[in-house]
GUVEX-103047 format. One line per 4 residues: number of its first residue (from 1); their letters; for each residue x, y, z of C-alpha. Coordinates in steps of 0.02 Angstrom, whole numbers. Example, Ala and Ser with C-alpha at 12.3 -4.5 7.8 and 13.67 -1.06 7.14 Angstrom:
1	as	615:-225:390  684:-53:357
//
This chain:
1	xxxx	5127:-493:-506  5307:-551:-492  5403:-580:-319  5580:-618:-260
5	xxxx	5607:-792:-190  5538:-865:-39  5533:-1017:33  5381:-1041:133
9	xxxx	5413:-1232:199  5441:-1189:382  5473:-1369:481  5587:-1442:365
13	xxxx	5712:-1571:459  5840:-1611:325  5853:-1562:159  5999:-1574:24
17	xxxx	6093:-1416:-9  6234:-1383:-123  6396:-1483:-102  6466:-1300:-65
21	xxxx	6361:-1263:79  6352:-1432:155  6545:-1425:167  6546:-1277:244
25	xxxx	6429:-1341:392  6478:-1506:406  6670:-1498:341  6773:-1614:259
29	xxxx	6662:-1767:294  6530:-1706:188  6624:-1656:37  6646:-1845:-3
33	xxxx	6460:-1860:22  6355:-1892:-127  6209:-1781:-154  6033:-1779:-258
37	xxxx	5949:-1954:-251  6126:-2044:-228  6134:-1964:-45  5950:-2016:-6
41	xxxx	5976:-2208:-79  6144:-2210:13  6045:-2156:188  5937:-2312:151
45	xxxx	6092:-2403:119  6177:-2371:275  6004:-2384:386  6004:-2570:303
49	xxxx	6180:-2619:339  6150:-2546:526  6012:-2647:533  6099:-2799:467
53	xxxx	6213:-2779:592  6111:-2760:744  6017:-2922:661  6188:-3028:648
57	xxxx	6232:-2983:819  6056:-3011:893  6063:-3205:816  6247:-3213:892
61	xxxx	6205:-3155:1064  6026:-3281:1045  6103:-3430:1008  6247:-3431:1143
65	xxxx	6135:-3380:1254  6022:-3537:1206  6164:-3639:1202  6222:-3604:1357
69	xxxx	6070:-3665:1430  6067:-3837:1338  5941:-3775:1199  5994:-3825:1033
73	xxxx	5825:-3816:927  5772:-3660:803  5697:-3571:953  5822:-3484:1054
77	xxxx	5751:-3444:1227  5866:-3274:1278  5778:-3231:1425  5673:-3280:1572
81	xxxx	5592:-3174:1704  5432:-3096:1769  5293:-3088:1661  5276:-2888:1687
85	xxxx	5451:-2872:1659  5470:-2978:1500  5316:-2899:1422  5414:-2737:1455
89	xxxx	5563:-2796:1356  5445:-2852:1223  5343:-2700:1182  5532:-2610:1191
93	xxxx	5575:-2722:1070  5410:-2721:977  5403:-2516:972  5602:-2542:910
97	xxxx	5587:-2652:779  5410:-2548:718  5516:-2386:718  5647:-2461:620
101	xxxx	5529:-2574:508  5446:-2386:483  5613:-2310:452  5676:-2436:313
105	xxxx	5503:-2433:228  5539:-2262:216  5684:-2275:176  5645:-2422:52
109	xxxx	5502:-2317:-18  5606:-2176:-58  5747:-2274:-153  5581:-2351:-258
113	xxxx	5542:-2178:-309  5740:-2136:-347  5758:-2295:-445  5579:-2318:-524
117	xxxx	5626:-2120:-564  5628:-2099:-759  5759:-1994:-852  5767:-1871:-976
121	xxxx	5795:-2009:-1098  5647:-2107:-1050  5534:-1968:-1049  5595:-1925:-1216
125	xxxx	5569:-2088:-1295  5373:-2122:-1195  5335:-1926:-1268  5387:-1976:-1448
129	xxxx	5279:-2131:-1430  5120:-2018:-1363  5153:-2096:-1191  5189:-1997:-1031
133	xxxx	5278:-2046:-868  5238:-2013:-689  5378:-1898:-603  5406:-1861:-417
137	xxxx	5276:-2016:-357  5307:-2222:-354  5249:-2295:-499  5204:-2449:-574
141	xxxx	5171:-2342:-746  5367:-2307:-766  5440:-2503:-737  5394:-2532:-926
145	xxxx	5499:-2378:-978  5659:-2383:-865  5819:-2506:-856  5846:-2475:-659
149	xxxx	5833:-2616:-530  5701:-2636:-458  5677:-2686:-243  5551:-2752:-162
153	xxxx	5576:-2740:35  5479:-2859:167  5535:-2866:333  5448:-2996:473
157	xxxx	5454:-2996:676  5534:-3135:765  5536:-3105:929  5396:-3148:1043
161	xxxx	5366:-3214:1228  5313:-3400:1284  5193:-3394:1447  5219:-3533:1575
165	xxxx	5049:-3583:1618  5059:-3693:1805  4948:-3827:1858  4960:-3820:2033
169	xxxx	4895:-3908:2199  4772:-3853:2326  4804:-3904:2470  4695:-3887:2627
173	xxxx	4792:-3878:2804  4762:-3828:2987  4869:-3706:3021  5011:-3825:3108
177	xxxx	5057:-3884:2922  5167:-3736:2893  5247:-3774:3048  5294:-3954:3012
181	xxxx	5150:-4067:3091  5146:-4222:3044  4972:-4284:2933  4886:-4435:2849
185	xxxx	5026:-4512:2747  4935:-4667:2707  4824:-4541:2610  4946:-4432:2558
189	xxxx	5105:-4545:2519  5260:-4451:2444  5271:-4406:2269  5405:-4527:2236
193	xxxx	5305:-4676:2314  5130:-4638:2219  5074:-4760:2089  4929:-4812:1995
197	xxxx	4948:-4978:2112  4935:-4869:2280  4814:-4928:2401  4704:-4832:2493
201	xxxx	4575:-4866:2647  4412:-4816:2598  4256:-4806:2714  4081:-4901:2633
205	xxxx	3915:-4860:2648  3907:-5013:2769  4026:-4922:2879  4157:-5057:2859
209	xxxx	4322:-5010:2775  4430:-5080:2611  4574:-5075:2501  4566:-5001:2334
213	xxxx	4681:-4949:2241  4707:-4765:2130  4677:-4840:1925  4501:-4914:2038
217	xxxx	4472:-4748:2107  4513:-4641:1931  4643:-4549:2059  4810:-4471:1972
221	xxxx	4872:-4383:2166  5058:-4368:2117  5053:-4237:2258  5214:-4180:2347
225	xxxx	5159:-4128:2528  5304:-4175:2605  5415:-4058:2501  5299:-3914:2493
229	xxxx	5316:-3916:2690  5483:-3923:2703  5482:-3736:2595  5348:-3694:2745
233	xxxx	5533:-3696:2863  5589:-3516:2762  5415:-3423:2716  5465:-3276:2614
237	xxxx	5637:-3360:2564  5662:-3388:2353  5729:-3605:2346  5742:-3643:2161
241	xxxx	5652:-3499:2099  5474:-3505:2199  5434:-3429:2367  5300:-3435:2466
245	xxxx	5222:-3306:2539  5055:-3256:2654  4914:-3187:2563  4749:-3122:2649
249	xxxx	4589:-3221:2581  4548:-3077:2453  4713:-3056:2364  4720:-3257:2382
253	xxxx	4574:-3253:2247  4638:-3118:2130  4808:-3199:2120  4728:-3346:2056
257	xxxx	4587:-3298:1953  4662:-3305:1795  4715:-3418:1654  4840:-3429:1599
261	xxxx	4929:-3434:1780  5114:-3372:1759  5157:-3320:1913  5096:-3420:2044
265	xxxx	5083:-3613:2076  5042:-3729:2208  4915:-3642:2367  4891:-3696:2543
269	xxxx	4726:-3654:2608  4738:-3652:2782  4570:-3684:2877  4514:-3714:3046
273	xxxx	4370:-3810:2968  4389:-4013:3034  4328:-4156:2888  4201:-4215:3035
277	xxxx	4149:-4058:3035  4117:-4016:2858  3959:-4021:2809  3984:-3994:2622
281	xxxx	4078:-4162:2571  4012:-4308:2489  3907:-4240:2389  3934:-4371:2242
285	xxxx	4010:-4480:2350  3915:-4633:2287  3960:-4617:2127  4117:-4713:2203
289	xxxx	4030:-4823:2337  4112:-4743:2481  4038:-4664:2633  3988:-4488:2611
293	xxxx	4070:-4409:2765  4203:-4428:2917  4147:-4497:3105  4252:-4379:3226
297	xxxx	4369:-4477:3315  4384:-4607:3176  4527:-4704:3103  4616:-4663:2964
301	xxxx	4531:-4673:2795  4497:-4569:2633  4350:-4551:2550  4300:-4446:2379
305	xxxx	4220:-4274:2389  4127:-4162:2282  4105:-4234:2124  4311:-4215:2094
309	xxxx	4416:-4379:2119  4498:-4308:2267  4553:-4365:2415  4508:-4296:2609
313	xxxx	4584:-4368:2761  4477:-4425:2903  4616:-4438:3039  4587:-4308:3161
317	xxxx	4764:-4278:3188  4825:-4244:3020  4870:-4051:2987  4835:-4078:2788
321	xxxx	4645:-4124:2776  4619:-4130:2578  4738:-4094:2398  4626:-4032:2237
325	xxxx	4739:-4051:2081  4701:-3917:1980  4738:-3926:1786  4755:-3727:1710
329	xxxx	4692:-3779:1539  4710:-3614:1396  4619:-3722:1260  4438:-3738:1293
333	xxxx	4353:-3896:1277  4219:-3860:1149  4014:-3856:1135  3929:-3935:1223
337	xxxx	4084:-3926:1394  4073:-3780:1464  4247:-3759:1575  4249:-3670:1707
341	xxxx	4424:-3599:1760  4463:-3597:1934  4320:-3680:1986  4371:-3731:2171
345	xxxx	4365:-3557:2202  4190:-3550:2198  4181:-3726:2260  4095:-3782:2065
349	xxxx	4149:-3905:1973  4291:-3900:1842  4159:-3912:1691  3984:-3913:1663
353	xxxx	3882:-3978:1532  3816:-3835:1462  3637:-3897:1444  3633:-3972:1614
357	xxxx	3530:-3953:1730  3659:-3961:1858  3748:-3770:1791  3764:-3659:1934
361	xxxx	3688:-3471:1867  3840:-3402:1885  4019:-3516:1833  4153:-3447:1914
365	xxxx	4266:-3414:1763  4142:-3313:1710  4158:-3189:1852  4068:-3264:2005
369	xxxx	4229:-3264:2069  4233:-3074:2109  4067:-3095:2200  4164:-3217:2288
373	xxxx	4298:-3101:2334  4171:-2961:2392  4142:-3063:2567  4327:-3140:2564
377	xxxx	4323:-3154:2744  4177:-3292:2737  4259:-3356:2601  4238:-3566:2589
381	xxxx	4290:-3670:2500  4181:-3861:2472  4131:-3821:2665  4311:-3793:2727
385	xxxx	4310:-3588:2804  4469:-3515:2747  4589:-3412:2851  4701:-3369:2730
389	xxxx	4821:-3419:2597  5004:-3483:2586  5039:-3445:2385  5193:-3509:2300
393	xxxx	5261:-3377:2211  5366:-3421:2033  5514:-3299:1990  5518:-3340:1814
397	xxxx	5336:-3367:1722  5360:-3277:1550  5522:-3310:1434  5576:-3200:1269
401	xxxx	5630:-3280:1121  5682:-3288:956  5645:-3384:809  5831:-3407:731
405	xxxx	5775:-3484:558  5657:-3310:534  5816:-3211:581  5913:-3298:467
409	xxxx	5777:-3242:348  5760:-3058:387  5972:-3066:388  5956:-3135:219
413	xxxx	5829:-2997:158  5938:-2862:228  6107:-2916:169  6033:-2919:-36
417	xxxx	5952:-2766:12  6128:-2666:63  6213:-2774:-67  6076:-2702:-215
421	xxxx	6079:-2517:-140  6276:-2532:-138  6281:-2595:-328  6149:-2446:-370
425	xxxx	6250:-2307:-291  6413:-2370:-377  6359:-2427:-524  6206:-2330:-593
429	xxxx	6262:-2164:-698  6096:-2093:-725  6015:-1947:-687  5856:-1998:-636
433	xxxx	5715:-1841:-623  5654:-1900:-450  5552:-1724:-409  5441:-1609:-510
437	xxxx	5567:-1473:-489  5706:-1590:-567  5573:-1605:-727  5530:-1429:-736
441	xxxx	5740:-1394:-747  5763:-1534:-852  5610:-1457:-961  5683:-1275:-961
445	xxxx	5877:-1308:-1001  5806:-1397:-1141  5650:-1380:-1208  5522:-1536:-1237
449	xxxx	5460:-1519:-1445  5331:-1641:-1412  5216:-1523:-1281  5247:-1355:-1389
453	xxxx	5085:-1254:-1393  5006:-1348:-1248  5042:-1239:-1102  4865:-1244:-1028
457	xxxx	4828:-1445:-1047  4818:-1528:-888  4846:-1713:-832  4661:-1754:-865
461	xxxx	4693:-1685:-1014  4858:-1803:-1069  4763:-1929:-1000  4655:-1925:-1151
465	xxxx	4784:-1936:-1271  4803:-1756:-1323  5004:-1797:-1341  4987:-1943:-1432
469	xxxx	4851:-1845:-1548  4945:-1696:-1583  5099:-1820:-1635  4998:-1917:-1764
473	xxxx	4934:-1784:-1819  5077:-1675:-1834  4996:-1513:-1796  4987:-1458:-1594
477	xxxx	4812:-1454:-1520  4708:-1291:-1546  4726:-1145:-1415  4653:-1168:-1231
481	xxxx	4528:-1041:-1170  4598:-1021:-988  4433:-1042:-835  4489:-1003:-665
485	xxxx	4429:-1119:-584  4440:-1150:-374  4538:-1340:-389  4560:-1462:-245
489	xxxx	4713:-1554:-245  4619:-1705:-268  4611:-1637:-428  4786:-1675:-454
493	xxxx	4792:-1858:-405  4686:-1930:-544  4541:-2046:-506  4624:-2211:-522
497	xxxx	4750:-2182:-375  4596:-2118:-250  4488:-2267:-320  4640:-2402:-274
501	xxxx	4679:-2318:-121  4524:-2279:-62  4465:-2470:-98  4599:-2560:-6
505	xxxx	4583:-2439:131  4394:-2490:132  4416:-2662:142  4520:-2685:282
509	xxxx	4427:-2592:367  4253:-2699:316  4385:-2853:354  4437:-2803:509
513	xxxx	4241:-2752:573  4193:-2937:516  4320:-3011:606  4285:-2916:772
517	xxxx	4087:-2956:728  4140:-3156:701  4264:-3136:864  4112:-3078:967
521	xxxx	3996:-3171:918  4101:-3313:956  4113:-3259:1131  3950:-3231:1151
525	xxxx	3888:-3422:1105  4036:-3506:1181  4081:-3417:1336  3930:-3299:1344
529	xxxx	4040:-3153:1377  4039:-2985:1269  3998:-2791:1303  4123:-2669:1331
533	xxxx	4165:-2706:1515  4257:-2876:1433  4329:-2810:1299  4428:-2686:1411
537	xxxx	4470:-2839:1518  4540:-2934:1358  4639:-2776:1356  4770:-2764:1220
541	xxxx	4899:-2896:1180  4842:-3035:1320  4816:-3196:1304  4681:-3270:1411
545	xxxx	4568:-3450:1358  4446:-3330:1302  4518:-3265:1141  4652:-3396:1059
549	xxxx	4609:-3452:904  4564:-3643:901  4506:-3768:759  4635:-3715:620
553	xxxx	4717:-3814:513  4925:-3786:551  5036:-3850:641  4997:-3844:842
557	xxxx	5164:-3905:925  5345:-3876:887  5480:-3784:813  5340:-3802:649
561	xxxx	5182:-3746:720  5309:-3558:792  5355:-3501:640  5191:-3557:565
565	xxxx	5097:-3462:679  5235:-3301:668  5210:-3292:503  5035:-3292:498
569	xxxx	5018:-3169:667  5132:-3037:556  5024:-3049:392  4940:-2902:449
573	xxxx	5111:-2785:448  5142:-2862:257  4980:-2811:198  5001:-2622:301
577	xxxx	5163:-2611:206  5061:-2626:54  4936:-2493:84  5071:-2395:152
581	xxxx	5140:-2374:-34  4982:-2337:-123  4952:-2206:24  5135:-2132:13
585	xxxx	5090:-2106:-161  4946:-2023:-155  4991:-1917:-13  5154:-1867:-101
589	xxxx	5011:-1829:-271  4925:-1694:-148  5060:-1615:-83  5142:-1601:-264
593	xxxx	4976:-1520:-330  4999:-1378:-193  5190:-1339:-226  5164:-1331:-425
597	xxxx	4995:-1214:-400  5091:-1093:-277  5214:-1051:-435  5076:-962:-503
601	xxxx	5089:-844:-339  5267:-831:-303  5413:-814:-359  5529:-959:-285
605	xxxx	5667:-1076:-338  5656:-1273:-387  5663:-1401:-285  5779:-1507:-366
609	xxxx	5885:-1664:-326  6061:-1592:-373  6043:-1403:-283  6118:-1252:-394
613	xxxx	6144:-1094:-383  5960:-1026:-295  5881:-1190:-302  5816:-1284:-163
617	xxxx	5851:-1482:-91  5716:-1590:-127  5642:-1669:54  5711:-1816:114
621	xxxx	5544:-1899:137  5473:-1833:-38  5335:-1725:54  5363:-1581:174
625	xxxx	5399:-1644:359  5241:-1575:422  5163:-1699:339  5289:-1852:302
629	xxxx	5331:-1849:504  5162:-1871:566  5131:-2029:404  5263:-2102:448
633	xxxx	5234:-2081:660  5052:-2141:611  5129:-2293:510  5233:-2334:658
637	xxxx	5065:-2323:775  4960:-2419:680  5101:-2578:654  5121:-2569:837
641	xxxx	4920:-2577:876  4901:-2713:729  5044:-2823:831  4936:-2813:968
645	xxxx	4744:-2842:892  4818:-3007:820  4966:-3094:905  5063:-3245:939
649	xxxx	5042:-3346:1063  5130:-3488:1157  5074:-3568:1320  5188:-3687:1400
653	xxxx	5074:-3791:1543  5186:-3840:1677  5118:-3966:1803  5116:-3918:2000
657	xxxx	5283:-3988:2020  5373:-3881:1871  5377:-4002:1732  5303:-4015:1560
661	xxxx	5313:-4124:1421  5350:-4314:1435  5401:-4281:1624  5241:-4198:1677
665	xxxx	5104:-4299:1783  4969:-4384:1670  4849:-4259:1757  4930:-4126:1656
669	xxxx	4801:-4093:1507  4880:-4066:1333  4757:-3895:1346  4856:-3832:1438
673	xxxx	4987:-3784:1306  4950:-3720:1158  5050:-3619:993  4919:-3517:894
677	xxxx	4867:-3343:877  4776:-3222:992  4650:-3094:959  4615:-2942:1051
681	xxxx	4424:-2840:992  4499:-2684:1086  4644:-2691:967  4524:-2708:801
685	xxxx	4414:-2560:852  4570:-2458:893  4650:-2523:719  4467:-2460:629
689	xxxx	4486:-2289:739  4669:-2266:694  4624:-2295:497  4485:-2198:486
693	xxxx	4575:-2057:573  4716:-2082:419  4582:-2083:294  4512:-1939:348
697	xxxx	4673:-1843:356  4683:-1893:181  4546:-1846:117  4554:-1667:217
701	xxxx	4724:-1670:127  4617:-1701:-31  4504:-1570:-15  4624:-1427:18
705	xxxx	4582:-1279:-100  4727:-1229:-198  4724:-1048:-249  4604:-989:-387
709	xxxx	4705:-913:-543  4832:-1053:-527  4922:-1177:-647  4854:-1302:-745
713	xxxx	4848:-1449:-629  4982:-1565:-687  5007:-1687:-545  5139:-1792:-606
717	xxxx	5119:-1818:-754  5285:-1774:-881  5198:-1681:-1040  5078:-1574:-933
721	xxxx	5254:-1525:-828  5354:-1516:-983  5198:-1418:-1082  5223:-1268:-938
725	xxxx	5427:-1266:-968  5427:-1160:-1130  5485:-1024:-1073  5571:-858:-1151
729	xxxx	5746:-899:-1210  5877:-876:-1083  5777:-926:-928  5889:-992:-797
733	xxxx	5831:-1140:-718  5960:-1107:-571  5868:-957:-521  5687:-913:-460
737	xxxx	5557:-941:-576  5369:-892:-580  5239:-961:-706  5106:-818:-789
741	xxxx	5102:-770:-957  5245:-715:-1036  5257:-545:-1120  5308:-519:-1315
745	xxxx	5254:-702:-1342  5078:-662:-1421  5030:-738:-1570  4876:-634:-1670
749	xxxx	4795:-766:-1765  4700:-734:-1946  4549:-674:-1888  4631:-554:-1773
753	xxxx	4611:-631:-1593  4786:-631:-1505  4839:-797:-1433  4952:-769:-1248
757	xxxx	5073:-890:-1207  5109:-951:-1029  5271:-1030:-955  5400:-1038:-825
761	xxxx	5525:-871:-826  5651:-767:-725  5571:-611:-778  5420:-535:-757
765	xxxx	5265:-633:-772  5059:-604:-789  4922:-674:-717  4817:-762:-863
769	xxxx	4633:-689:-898  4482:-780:-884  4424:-810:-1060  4577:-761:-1143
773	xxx	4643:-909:-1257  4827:-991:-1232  4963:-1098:-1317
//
């Protein structure tokens, strides 16, 4: 039954070897390298301080950068561009910082094992008090036992992208505007000039004329025709980071059928369509007490159109006939307003109330808009027949920032983390046994008097005090009739650990299905929108009015309501983190179980932390690679999907001139900004796929059959690893070792039956016989 060593763990990436044969692959570098657990803590160690670095550097180059542009608050803009190129340079930075958060709660997760690790000592003393310790796995069971420091790791995003979101004019011209004809300027006085006082002429139902002035009218038209002509002299030409540009009547509508609007601003609609010809105006005109349409050939006078306080000039020679402001709000306005977003293309109104009967079938934020674009080229707009499109194009609608007060928290985190890893590798002299394989060498240099006699018990069995028994009693338990018996490496891991595991794995995922159920339903009663088709257009990551969170009870404006927001948007990675641990640990259970069975099989060295003579490193990632790789790649995928089902989000309206805040026009809308969080249903049904494709990995893991005829399964638990270990004297724990029953170690009891004893040894071992009895 015995066989010469192999090592059947094709795919490992690193593992320790002896000092010797590292220096003589790696030279004189290595031989001042630690090894065993101090080489895997220091790996952490110097992963931390690079990442400390980067982090000091990142806040360094942030807040020069902001600096230099006259920002001095906690949020440092550090770049401003496209929208498709920022978001580029975020999910590079989102995929960096999820690799590295990955790699340093690997990392982290591995120095927990090393320092949670007991020693011989510990063991020792929980043994002599009927206790046993978990070896090889994190654990919450040792911290009562050991004296080593303990770390707890937490690491938080704080980069993320502001959207501007424009306001913008539409403005309706003959086709002579872009050319510099002069129009109505009585209607449509400079920007500089407008007040709440300005008069305008105004045409009565009597058909005489009067003055009135805008606060009379309810008209805010801080319009600026005469400098959105003067950028008609250089179509195509960037001036102060907008162009405009011609657009036929169908990509006119796509470019603004969204919300928020980033990359576009101000339109002119050019039409060949006279006011004295429209037949579409004055629809609610007497709301106002003004005449409901334009005499050809008349003088100069404004009346109101469509329901909209907006202005249309009646002079027949002015090349700009009408100006719609149009506010891009991102925060709806709530039961029972219905908005509809871009409403003048679909010549609607801006909102509905949502029991009236005046509702079209179809709002145009709601799609009508595409039916809209099918027939472009009849395309009108409140009666005027559009042409085509003049579009102002903006060079810089998305900015990346960073939250410096968050940094200075993650630099904080990371510089006690390398200082505590630092202290550990200098200061702490003990051998901790971090691997089965450094237990089961421990176990045979020295043999363990508390677990003599017990060589069949399993963890179940230890579990139910058979250690603690045997010492009060001072006699070892009776002889074990050996069953083989075809185990799962479930088997191995204990109840408790699949019960914790499995539960927290189970309720995210019922969380995360009631929050997708809540987030639809919501659409469905406030926007009427839902089925698959909309979920793909939410997409993954974008913010549209559709799905921000409103109505909760945080801050919703400043340097407060970001990292707020941030920190609630990245709750989600904490509690992944979390699971991540439990899941490590359970995974790390299953693939113990099958290494400690295969002893029964083959002949093969240790896997030990400190590597001698035949013996083999322990893996860096405490599981072979074919299986910590893919965890960790999974971890990685899942962070990266959770940052995009829930996600911050900050709109920053802009009114059609550029400005926001305090120096924006009163038409501006405060709903047009807004800090909160964004949700995304194709990113929860992805995060349910992704974790029920772990889960079931797990459990596959779980039920792998480990050969029949194998070892007792001792998982890791200390006395059922220590109970195997009693080997023949002289067995070198430096060289290959097999477990069986060990010949000229029979005991013949009084009444004649002869009691085999089974154990680790060099030499030549049997397989134990169903039925036969062992001690």
């Amino acid at each position: 039954m015995g066989s010469g060593p192999s090592d059947d763990d094709t795919g490992t990436l690193l593992k320790n070897s002896s000092p010797k044969s590292r220096s003589s692959f790696l030279g004189p570098l290595t031989r001042r390298m630690p090894d065993g657990w101090r080489f895997g803590v220091t790996v952490g160690a110097a992963l931390s301080l690079c990442t400390l670095i980067a982090n000091i550097v990142v806040i360094a180059v942030a807040s020069a950068i902001a600096s230099k542009n006259g920002h001095h608050s906690n949020i440092a803009t550090i770049r401003t561009g496209p929208c498709s190129d920022i978001d580029h340079i975020q999910f590079g930075i989102h995929l960096a910082i999820n690799a590295v958060s990955t790699l340093l709660l690997g990392a982290s997760n591995y120095c927990m094992q090393c320092l949670s690790a007991p020693t011989r000592e510990d063991i020792d003393r929980a043994h002599g008090q009927g206790k046993w310790l978990d070896i090889g796995v994190p654990s919450m069971k040792n911290f009562s036992h050991i004296k080593s420091i303990k770390l707890l790791f937490c690491y938080n995003s704080t980069f993320f992208v502001s959207t501007a979101n424009n306001s913008y004019d539409v403005y309706f011209a003959t086709e002579d505007f872009q050319k510099g004809a002069s129009f109505d300027s009585n209607t449509f006085p400079p920007y500089s000039d407008f007040t709440y006082s300005t008069n305008f002429i105004v045409g009565l139902e009597d058909g005489t004329t009067e003055v009135r002035n805008a606060s009379y009218l309810h008209i805010d038209e801080r319009h600026d025709p005469y400098s959105i002509q003067s950028k008609m002299e250089n179509l195509g030409v960037w001036n102060n980071g907008s162009l405009f540009e011609r657009r036929n009547n169908s990509d006119c509508i796509q470019d603004y059928a969204k919300t928020p609007l980033s990359d576009r601003r101000n339109v002119i609609l050019v039409t060949s369509t006279l006011p004295s010809d429209n037949q579409e105006m004055g629809v609610t005109a007497e709301r106002a007490g003004m005449a409901s349409s334009c005499e050809k050939n008349s003088s100069s006078f404004a009346i109101i159109s469509s329901g909209d306080n907006r202005l249309v000039s009646c002079d027949a020679n002015s090349s700009l006939l009408s100006v719609y402001p149009y506010t891009s709000n991102i925060i709806p306005a709530g039961a029972p307003v219905l908005d509809n977003w871009y409403n003048w293309i679909c010549s609607q109104n801006v909102e509905y109330d949502n029991y009236g009967s005046d509702r079209p079938s179809s709002l145009c934020g709601d799609g009508y808009w595409q039916d809209i674009r099918s027939s472009a080229s009849d395309w009108k707009v409140w009666g005027f027949k559009i042409e085509y499109c003049l579009s102002e194009k903006m060079e810089n609608g998305c900015s990346l920032n960073v939250a410096k007060s968050l940094m200075v928290v993650v630099i904080l985190a990371n510089a006690v983390k390398v200082v505590v890893l630092t202290i550990v590798i200098a200061k702490v002299r003990d051998s901790p046994l971090t691997t089965i394989g450094d237990a089961a060498a421990s176990f045979i240099r020295k043999r363990d008097t508390t677990t003599r006699g017990m060589c069949l018990l399993t963890q179940r069995d230890f579990a139910h005090g058979y250690i603690n028994a045997a010492r009060l009693s001072g006699q070892p338990p009776a002889p074990k009739t050996y069953r083989t018996r075809k185990n799962r490496a479930a088997t191995a891991t204990g109840k408790t650990r699949w019960v914790i595991t499995g539960s927290l794995a189970v309720l995210c995922i019922v969380i995360i299905l009631s929050l997708l159920a809540y987030a639809m339903s919501q659409l469905r009663s406030k926007f009427d929108r839902g089925g698959i088709t909309f979920i793909k257009e939410l997409g993954l990551g974008k913010t549209t009015p559709y799905n921000v969170i409103t109505g909760w009870h945080i801050p919703s404006s400043g340097d407060a309501a970001v990292v707020a927001t941030v920190l609630i948007a990245n709750l989600p990675q904490l509690l992944l983190s979390f699971i991540y641990f439990f899941l490590n640990g359970l995974i790390t259970k299953l693939s113990l179980a099958k290494e400690w069975s295969a002893y029964a099989h083959r002949r093969a060295a240790l896997r030990v932390s400190h590597p001698r003579g035949s013996q083999r490193g322990t893996y860096f990632l405490q599981v072979p690679y074919r299986v910590g790789v893919p965890l960790m790649a999974f971890s990685a995928l899942l962070h990266l999907i959770i940052s995009q089902s829930i996600f911050f989000v900050k709109v920053d309206g802009k009114d059609a001139h550029g400005a926001d805040g305090e120096d924006a026009s009163p038409v501006l809308s405060s709903s047009a900004s807004a800090v909160t969080c964004g949700f995304s249903p194709l990113g929860m049904i992805l995060t349910v796929v992704a974790a029920a494709v772990l889960s079931v990995f797990t459990v596959a893991l779980g039920l792998r059959r480990l050969r029949p005829g194998g070892m007792p399964l001792a998982g890791s638990c200390s006395a059922a690893i220590a109970a195997a270990c009693h080997g023949p004297e002289g067995t070198d724990e430096c060289r290959p070792v097999m477990w069986g029953v060990v010949p000229g170690e029979e005991v013949e009891m009084e009444d004649g039956e002869v009691i085999g004893h089974c154990a680790f040894s060099n030499g030549t071992v049997d397989a134990p016989v169903d039925g036969r009895m062992y001690a």
